[in-house]
N, CA, C and O of each residue as an XYZ file, in Angstrom:
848
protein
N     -17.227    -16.151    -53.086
C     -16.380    -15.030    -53.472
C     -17.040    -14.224    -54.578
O     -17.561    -14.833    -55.513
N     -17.055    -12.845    -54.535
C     -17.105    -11.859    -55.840
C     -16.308    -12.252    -56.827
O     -15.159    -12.539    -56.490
N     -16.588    -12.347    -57.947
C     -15.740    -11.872    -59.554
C     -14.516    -11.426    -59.191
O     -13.545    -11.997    -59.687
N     -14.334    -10.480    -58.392
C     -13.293     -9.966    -58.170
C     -12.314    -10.450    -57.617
O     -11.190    -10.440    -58.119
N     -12.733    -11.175    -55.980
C     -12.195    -11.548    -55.323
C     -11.686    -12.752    -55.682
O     -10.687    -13.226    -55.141
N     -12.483    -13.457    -56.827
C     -11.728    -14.736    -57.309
C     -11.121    -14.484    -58.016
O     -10.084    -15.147    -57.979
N     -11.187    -13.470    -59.124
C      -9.892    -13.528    -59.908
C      -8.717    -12.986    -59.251
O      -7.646    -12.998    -59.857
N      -8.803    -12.500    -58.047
C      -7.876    -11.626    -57.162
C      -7.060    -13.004    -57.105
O      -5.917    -13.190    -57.524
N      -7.732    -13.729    -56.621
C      -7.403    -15.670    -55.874
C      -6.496    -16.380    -56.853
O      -5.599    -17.189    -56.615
N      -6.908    -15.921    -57.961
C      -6.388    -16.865    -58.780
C      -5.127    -16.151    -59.469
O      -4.363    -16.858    -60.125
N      -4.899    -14.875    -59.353
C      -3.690    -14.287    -59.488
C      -2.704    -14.867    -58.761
O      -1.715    -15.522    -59.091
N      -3.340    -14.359    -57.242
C      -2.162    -14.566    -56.173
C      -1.607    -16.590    -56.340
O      -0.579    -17.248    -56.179
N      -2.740    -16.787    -56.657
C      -2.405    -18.379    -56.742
C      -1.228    -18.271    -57.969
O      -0.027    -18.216    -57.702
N      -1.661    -18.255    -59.088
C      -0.507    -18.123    -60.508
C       0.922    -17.302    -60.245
O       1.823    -17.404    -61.078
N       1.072    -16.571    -59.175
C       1.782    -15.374    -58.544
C       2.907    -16.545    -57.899
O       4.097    -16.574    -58.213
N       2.268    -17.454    -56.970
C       3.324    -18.078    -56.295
C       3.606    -19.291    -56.920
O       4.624    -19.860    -56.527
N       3.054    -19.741    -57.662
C       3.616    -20.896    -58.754
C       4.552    -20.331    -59.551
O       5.496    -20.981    -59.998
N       4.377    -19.165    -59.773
C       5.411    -18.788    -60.964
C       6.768    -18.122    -60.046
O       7.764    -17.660    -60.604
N       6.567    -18.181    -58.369
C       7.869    -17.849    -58.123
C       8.428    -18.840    -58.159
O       9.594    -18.844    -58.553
N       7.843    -19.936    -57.794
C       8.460    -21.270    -57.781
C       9.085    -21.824    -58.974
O      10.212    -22.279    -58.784
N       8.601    -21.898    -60.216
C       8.762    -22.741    -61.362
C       9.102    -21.621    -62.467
O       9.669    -21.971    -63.503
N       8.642    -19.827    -62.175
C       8.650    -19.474    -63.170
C       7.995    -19.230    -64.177
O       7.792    -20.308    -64.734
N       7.493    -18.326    -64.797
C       6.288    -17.659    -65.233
C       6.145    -18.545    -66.801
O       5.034    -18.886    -67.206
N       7.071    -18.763    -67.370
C       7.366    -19.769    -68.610
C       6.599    -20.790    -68.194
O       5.433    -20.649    -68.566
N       6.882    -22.179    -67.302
C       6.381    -23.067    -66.862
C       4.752    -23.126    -66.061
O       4.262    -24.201    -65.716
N       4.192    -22.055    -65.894
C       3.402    -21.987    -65.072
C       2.180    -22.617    -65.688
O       2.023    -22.054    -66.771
N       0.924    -23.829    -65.441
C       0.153    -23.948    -66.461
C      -0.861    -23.843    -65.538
O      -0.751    -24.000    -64.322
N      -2.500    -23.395    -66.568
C      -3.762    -23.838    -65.672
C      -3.594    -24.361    -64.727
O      -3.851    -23.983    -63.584
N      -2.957    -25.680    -65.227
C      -3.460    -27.175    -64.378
C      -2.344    -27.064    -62.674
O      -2.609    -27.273    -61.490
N      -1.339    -26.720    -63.269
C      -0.791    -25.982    -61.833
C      -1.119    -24.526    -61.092
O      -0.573    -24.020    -60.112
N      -2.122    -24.080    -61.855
C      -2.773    -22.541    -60.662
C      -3.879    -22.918    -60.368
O      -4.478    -21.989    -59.825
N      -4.867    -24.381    -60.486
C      -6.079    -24.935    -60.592
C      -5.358    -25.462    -59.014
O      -5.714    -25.087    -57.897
N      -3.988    -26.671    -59.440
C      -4.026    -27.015    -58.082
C      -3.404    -26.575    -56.905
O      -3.186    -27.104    -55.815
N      -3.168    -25.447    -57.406
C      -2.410    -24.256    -56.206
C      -3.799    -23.774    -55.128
O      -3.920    -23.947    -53.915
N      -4.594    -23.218    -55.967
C      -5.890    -22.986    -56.014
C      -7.138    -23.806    -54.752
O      -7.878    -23.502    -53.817
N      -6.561    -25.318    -55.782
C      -7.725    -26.422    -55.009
C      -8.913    -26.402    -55.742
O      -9.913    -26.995    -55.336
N      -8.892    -25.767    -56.795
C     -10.008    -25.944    -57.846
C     -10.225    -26.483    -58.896
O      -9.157    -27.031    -59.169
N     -11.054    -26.727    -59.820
C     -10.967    -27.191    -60.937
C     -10.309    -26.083    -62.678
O     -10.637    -24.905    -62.820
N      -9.353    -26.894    -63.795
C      -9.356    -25.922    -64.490
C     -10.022    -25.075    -65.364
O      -9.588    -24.241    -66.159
N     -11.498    -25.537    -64.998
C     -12.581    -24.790    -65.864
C     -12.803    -23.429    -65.192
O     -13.118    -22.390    -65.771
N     -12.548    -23.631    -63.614
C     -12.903    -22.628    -63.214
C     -11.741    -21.168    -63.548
O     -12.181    -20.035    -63.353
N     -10.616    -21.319    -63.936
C      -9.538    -19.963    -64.168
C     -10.319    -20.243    -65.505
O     -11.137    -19.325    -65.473
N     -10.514    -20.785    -66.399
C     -10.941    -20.348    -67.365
C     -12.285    -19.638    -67.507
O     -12.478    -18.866    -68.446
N     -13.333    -19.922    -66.467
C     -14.058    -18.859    -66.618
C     -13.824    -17.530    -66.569
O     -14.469    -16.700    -67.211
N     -12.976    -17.303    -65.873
C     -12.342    -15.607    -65.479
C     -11.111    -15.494    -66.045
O     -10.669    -14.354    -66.189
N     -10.649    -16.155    -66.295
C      -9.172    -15.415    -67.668
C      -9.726    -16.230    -69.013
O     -10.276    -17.308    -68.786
N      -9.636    -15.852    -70.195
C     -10.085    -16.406    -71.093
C      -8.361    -16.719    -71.994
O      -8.259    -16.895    -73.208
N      -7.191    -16.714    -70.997
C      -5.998    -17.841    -71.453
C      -5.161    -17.694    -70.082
O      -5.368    -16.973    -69.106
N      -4.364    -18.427    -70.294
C      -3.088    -18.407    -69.818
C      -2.568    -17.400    -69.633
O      -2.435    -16.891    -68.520
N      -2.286    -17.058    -70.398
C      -1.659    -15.388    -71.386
C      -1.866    -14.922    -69.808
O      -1.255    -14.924    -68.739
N      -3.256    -14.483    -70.434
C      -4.056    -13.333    -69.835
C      -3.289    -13.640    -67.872
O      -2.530    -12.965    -67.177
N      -3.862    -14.703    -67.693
C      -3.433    -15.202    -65.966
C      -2.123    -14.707    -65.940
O      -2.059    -13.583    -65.442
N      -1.059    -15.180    -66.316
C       0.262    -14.807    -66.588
C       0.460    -13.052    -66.504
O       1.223    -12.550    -65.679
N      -0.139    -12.440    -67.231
C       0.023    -11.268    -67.151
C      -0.072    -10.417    -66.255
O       0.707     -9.563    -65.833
N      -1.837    -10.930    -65.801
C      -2.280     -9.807    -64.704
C      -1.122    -10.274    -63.132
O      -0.997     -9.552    -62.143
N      -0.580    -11.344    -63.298
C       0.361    -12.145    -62.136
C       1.812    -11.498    -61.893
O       2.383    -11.464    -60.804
N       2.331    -10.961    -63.178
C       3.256    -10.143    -63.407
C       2.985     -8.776    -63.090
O       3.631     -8.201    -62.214
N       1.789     -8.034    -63.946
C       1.425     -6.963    -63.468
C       1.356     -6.622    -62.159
O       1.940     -5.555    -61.970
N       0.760     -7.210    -60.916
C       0.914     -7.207    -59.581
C       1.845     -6.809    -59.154
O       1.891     -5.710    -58.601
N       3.272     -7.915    -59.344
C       4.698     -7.374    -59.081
C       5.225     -6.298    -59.898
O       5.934     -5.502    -59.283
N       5.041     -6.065    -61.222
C       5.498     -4.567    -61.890
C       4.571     -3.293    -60.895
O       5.304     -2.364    -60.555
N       3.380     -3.195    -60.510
C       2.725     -2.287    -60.298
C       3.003     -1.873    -58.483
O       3.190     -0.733    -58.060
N       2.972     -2.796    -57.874
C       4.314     -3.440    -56.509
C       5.085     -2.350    -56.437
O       4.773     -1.312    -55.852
N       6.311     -2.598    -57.145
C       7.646     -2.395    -57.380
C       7.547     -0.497    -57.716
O       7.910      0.357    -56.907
N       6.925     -0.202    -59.194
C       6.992      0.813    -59.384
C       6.201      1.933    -58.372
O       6.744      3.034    -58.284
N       5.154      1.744    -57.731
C       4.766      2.276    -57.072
C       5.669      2.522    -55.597
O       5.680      3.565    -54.943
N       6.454      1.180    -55.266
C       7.507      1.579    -53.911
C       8.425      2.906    -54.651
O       8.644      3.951    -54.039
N       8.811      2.696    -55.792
C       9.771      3.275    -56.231
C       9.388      5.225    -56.507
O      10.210      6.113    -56.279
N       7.886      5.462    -57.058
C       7.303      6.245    -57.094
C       7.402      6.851    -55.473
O       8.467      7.426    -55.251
N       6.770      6.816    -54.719
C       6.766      6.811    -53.346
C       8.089      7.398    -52.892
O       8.121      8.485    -52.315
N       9.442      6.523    -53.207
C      11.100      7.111    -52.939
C      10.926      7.947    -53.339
O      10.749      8.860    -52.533
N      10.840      8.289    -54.762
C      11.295      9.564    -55.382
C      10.722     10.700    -55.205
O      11.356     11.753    -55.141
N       9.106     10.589    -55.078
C       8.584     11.640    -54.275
C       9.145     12.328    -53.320
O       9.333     13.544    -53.361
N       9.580     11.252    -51.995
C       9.950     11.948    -50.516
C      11.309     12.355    -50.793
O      12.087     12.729    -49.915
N      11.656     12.262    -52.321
C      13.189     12.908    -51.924
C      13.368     14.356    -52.114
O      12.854     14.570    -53.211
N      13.755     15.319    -51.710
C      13.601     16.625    -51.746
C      14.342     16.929    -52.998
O      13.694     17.856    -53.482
N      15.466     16.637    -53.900
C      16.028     17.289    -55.029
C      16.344     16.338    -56.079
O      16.035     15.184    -55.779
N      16.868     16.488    -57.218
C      16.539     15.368    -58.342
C      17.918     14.378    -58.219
O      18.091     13.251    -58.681
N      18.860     15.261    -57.394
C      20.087     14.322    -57.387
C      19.638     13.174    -56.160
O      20.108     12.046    -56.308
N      19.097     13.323    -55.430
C      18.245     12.180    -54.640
C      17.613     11.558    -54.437
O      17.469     10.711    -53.556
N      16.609     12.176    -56.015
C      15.274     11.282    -56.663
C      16.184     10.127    -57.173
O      15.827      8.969    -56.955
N      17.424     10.400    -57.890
C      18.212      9.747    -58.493
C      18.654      8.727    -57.796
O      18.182      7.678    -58.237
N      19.420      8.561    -56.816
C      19.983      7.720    -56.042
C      18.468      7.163    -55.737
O      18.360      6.041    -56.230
N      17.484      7.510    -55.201
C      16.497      6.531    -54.452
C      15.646      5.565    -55.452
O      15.074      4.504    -55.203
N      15.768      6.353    -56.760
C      15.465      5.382    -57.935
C      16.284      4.393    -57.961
O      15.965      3.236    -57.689
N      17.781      4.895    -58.402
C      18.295      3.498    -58.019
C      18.279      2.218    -57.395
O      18.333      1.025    -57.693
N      18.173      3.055    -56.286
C      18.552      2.076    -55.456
C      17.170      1.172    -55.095
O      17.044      0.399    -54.146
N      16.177      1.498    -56.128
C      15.562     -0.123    -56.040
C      15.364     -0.219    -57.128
O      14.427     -1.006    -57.263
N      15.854      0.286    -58.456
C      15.616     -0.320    -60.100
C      17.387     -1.316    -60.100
O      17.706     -1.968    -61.094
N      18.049     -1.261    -59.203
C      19.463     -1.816    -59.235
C      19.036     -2.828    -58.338
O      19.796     -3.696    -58.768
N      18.401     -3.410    -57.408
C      17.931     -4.838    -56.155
C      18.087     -6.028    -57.366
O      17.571     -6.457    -58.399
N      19.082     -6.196    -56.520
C      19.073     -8.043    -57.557
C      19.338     -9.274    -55.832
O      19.871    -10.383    -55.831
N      18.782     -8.567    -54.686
C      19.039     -9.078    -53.207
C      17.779    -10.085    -53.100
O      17.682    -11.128    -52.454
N      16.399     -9.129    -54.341
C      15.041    -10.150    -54.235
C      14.409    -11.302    -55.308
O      13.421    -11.558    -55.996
N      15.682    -11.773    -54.935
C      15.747    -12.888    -56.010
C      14.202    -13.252    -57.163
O      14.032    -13.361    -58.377
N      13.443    -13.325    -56.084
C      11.908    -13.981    -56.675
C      11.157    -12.770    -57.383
O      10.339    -13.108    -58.239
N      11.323    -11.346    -57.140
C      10.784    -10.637    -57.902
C      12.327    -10.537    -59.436
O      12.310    -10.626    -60.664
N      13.059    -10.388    -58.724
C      14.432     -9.981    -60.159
C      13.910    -11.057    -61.108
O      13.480    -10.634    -62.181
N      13.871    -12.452    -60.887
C      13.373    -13.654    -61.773
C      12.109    -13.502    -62.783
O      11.961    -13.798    -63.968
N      11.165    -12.847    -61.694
C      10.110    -12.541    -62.377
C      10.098    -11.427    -63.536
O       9.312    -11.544    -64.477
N      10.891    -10.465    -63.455
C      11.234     -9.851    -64.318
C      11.615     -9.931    -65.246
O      11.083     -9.282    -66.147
N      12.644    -10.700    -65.496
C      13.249    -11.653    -66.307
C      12.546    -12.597    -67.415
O      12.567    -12.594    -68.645
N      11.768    -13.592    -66.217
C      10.506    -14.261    -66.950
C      10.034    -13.671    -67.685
O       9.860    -14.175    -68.794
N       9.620    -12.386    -67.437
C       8.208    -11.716    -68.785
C       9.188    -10.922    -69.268
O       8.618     -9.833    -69.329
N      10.470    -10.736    -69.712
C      11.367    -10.134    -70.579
C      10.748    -11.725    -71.530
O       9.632    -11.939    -72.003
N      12.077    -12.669    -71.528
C      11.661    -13.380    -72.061
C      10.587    -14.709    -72.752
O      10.788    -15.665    -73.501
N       9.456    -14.175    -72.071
C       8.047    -15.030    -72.877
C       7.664    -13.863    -73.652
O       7.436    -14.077    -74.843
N       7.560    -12.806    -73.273
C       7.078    -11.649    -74.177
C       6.934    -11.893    -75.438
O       5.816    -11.770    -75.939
N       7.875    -12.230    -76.095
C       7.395    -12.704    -77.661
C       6.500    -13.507    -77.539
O       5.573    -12.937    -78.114
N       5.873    -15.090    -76.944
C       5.456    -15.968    -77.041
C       4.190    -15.815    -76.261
O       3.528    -16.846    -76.140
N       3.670    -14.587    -75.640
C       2.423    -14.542    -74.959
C       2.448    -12.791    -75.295
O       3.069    -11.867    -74.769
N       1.501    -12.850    -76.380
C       1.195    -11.084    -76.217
C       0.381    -10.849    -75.140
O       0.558     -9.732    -75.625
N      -0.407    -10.735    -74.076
C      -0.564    -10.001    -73.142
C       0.297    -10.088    -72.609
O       0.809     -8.983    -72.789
N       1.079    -10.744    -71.875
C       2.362    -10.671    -70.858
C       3.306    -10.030    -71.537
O       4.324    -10.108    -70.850
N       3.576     -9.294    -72.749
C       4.357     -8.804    -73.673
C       3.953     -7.333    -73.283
O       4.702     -6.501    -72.771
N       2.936     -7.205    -73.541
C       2.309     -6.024    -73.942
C       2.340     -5.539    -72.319
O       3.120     -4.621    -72.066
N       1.584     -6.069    -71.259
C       2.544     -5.696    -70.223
C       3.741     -5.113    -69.802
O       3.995     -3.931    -69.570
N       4.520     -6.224    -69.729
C       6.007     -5.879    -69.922
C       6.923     -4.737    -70.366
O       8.046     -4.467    -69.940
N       5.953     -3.909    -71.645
C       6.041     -2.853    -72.297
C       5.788     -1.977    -71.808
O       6.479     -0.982    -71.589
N       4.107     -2.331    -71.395
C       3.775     -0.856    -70.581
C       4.527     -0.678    -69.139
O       4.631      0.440    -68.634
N       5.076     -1.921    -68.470
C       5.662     -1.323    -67.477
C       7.287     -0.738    -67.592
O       7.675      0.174    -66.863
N       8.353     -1.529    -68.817
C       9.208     -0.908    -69.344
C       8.945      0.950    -69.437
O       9.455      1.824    -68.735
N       8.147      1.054    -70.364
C       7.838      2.687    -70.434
C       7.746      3.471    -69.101
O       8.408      4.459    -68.785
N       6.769      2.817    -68.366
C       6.521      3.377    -66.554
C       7.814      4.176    -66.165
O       7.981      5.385    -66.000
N       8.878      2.862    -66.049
C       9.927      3.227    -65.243
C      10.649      3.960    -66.125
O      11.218      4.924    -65.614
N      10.822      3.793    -67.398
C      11.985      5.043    -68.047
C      11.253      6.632    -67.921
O      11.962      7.620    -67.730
N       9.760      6.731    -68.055
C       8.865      7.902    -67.999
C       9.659      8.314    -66.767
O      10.476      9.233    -66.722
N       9.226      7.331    -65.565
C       9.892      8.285    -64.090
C      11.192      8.311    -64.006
O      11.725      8.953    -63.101
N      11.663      7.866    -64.599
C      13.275      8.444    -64.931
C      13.258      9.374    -65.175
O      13.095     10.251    -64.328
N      13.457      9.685    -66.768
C      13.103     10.691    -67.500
C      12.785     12.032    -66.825
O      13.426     13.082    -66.852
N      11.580     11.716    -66.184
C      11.181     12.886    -65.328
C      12.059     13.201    -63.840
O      11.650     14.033    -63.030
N      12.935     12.641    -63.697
C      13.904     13.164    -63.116
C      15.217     13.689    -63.709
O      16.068     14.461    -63.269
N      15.114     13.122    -64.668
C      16.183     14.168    -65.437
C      15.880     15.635    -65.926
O      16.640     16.602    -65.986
N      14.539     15.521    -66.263
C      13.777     17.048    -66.785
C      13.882     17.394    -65.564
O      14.854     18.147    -65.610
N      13.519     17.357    -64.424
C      13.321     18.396    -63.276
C      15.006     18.950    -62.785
O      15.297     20.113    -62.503
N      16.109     17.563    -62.786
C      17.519     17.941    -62.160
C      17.703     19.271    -63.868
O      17.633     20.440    -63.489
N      17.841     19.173    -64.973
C      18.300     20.193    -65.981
C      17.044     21.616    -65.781
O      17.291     22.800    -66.009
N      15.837     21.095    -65.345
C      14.854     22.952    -64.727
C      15.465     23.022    -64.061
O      15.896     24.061    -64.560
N      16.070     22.901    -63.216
C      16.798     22.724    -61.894
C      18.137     23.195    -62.005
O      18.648     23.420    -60.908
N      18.990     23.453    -63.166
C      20.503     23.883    -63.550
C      21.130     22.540    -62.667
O      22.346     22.598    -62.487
N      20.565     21.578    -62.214
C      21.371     20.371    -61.478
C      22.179     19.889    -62.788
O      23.403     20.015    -62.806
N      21.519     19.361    -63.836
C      22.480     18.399    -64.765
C      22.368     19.116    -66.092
O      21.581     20.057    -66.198
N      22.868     18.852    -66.775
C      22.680     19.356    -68.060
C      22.488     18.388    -69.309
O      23.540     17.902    -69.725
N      21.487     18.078    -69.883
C      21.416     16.976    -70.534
C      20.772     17.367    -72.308
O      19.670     17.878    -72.109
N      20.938     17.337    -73.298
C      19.878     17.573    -74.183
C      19.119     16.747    -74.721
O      18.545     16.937    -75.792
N      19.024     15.561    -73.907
C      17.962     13.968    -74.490
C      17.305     13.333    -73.415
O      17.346     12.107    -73.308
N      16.548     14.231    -72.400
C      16.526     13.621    -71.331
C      15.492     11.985    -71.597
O      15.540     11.090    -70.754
N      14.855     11.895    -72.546
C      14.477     10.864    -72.748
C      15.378      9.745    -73.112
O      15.684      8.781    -72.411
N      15.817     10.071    -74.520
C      16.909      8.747    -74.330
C      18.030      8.631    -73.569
O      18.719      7.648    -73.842
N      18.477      9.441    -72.571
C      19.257      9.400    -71.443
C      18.491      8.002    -70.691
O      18.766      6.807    -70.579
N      17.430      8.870    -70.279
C      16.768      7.815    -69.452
C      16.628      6.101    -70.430
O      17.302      5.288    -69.796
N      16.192      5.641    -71.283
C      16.506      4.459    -72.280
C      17.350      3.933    -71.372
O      17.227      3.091    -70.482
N      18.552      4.843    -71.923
C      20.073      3.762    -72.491
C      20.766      3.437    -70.322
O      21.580      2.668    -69.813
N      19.904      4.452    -69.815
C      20.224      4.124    -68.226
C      19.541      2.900    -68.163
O      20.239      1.886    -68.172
N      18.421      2.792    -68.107
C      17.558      1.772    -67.952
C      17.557      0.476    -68.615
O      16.966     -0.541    -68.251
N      18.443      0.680    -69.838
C      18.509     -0.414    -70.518
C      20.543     -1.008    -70.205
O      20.952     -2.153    -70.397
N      21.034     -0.328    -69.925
C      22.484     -0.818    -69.113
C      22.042     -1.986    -67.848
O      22.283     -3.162    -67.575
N      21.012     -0.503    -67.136
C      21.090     -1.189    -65.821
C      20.316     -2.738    -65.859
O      20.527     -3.469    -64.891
N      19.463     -3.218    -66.919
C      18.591     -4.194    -67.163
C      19.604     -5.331    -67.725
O      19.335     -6.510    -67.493
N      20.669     -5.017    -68.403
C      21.664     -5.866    -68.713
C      21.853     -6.689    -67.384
O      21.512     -7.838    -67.101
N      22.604     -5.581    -66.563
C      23.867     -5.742    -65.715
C      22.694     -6.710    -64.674
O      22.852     -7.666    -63.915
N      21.886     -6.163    -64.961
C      21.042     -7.187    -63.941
C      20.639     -8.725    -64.311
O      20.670     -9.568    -63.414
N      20.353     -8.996    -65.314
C      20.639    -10.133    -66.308
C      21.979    -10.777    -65.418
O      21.948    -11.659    -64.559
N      22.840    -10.216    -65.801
C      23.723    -10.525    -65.746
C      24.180    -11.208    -63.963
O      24.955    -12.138    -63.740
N      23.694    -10.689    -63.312
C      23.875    -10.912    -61.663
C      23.255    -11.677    -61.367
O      23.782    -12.456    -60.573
N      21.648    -12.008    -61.804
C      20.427    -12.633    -61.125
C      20.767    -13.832    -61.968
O      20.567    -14.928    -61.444
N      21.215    -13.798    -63.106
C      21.494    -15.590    -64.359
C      23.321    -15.972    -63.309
O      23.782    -17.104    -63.166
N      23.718    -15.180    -62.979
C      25.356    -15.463    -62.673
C      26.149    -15.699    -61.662
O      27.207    -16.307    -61.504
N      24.908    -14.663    -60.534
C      25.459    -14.595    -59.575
C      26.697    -13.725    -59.245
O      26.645    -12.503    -59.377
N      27.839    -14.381    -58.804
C      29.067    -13.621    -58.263
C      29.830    -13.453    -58.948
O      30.892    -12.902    -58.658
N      29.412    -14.029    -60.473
C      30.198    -13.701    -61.398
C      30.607    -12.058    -61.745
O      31.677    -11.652    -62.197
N      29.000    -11.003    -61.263
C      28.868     -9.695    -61.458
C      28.488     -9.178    -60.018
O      27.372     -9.349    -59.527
N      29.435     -8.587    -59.448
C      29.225     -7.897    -57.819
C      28.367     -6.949    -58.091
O      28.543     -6.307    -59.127
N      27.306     -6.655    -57.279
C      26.229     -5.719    -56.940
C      26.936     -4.426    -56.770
O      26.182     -3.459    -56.873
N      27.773     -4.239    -56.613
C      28.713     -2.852    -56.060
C      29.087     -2.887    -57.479
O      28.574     -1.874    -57.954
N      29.550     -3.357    -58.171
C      30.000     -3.331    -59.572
C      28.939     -2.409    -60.730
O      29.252     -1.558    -61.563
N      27.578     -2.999    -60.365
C      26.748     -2.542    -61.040
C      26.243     -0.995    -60.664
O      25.898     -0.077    -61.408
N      26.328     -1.067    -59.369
C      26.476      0.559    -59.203
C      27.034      1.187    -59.216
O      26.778      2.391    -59.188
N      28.188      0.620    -59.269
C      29.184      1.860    -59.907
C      29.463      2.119    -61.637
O      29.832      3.139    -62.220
N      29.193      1.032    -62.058
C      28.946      1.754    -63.529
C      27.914      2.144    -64.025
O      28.016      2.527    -65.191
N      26.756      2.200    -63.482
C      25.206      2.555    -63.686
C      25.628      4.325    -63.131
O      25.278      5.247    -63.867
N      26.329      4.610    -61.900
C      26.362      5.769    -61.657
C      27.370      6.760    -62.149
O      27.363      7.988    -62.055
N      28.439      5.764    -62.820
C      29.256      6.575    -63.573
C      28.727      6.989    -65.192
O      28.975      8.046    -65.773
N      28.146      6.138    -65.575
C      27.249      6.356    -66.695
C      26.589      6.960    -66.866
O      26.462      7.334    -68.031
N      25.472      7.623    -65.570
C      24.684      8.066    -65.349
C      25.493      9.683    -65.328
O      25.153     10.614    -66.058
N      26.594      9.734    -64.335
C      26.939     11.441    -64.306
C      27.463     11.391    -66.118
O      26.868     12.070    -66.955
N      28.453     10.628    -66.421
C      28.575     11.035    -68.598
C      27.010     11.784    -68.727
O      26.814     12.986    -68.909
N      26.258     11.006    -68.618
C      25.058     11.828    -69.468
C      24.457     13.036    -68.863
O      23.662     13.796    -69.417
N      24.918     13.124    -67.685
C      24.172     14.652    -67.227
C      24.920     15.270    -66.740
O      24.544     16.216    -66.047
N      26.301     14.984    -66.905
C      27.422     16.117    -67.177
C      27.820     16.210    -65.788
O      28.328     17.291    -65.489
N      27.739     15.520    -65.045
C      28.093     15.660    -63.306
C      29.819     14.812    -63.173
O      30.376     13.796    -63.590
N      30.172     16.209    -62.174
C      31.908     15.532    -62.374
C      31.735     14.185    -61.395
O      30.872     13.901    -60.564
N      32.810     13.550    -61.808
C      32.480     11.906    -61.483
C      32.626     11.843    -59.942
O      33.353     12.460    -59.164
N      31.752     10.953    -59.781
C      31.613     11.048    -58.159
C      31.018     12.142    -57.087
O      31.450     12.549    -56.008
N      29.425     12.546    -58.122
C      28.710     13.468    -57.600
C      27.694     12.250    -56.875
O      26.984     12.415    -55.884
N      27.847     11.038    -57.649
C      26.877      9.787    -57.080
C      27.456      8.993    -55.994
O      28.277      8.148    -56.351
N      27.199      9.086    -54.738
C      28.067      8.280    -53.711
C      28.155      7.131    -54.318
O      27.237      6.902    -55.106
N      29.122      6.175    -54.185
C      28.831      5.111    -54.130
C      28.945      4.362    -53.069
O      29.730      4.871    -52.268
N      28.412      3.170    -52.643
C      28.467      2.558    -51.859
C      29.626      1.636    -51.158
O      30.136      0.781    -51.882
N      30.027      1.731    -49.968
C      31.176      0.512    -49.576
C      31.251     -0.881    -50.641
O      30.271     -1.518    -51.027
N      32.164     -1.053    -50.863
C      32.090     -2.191    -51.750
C      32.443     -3.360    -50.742
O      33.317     -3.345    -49.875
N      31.401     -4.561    -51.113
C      31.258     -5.863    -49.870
C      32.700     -6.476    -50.351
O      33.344     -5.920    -51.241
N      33.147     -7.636    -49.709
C      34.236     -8.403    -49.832
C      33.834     -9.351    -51.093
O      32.796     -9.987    -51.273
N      35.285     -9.209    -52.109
C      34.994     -9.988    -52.984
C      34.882    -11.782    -52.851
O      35.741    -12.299    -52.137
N      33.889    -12.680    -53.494
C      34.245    -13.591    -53.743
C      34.432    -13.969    -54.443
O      34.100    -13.520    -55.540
N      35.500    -15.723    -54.173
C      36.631    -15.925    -54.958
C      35.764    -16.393    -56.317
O      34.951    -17.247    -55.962
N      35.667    -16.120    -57.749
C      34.807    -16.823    -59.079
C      35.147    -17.718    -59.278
O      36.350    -17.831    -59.043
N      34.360    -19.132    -59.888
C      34.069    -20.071    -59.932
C      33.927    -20.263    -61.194
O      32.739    -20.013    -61.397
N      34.580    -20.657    -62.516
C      34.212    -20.747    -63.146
C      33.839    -22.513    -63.178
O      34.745    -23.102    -62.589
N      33.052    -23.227    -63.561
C      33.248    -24.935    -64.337
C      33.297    -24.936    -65.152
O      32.831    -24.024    -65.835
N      34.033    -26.200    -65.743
C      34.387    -26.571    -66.583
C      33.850    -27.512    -67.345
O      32.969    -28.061    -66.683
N      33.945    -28.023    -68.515
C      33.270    -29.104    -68.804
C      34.017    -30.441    -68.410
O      33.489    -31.531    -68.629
């Protein structure tokens, strides 16, 4: 193999250990034997963990934002860039990427490259937000005077509510989250309520709480 192609190898290897166990848990010695190699050898080409961890995450952030880039392009006006953003920054259906997300929220303190990552792809997606809010207000579509921290406090709701579904489950209905992500969303750009379709809402199930 090229340089390349092995560290390509050893991503995708660290990639599916960490869907399994989780990007926290993931060590050398388990992407060595995912691999079939020895652990000297990821250490020749990542010089930590960290580093493996990161570029493993990066894959799925760069994945994701690029499908999402792609939607918003083919949508012809910003109120449809809008919805098609959504509707894959709101997916809590792909369990193994939502997790992964999650994961490098919280190691971020404890591994600066996977941090520093994490950051730059945080920024990514509020930037292409953002830039759909500047084009819907050129546009006389919305009217906003912060289109940046508009975009934030969207992105940072919708990152809750997702927390909240992917750790909970049915505790937080998926229809739930879009409808207050989209009612939130017209408050800040001044759209009378229910300019954002929302979706059929699925049949509730019954919550579960246990007990001790």
């Amino acid at each position: 193999m090229s340089p390349a192609a092995r560290r390509e190898a050893i991503v995708d290897a660290a990639l599916r250990v960490a869907r399994r166990k989780g990007l926290g848990t993931t060590t050398v010695r388990d992407v060595a034997a995912e691999l079939g190699c020895s652990s000297g050898l990821i250490h020749h080409y990542f010089t930590s963990m960290d580093e493996v961890l990161a570029a493993a995450f990066d894959t799925v952030a760069q994945h994701d934002l690029a499908a999402t880039e792609a939607a918003v392009g083919a949508a012809p006006t910003p109120t449809e860039q809008l919805l098609a953003f959504f509707a894959a920054y709101t997916r809590t259906d792909d369990t193994g990427s939502s997790q992964l997300w999650l994961d490098a929220w919280a190691e971020s303190a404890r591994h600066p490259a996977l941090g520093a990552t994490s950051r730059r792809s945080n920024v990514a997606w509020q930037r292409l937000l953002a830039g759909i809010v500047e084009r819907g207000v050129g546009d006389g579509d919305f009217r906003c005077d912060d289109p940046d921290g508009a975009a934030w406090r969207l992105v940072s709701l919708i990152d809750g509510l997702t927390v909240q579904n992917v750790a909970h489950g049915s505790l937080l209905a998926h229809h739930a989250i879009i409808d207050w992500t989209f009612t939130t969303t017209e408050h800040e750009l001044d759209l009378p309520h229910g300019t954002l379709p929302r979706p059929a809402a699925a049949p509730e199930r019954p919550i579960r709480l246990e007990t001790a």
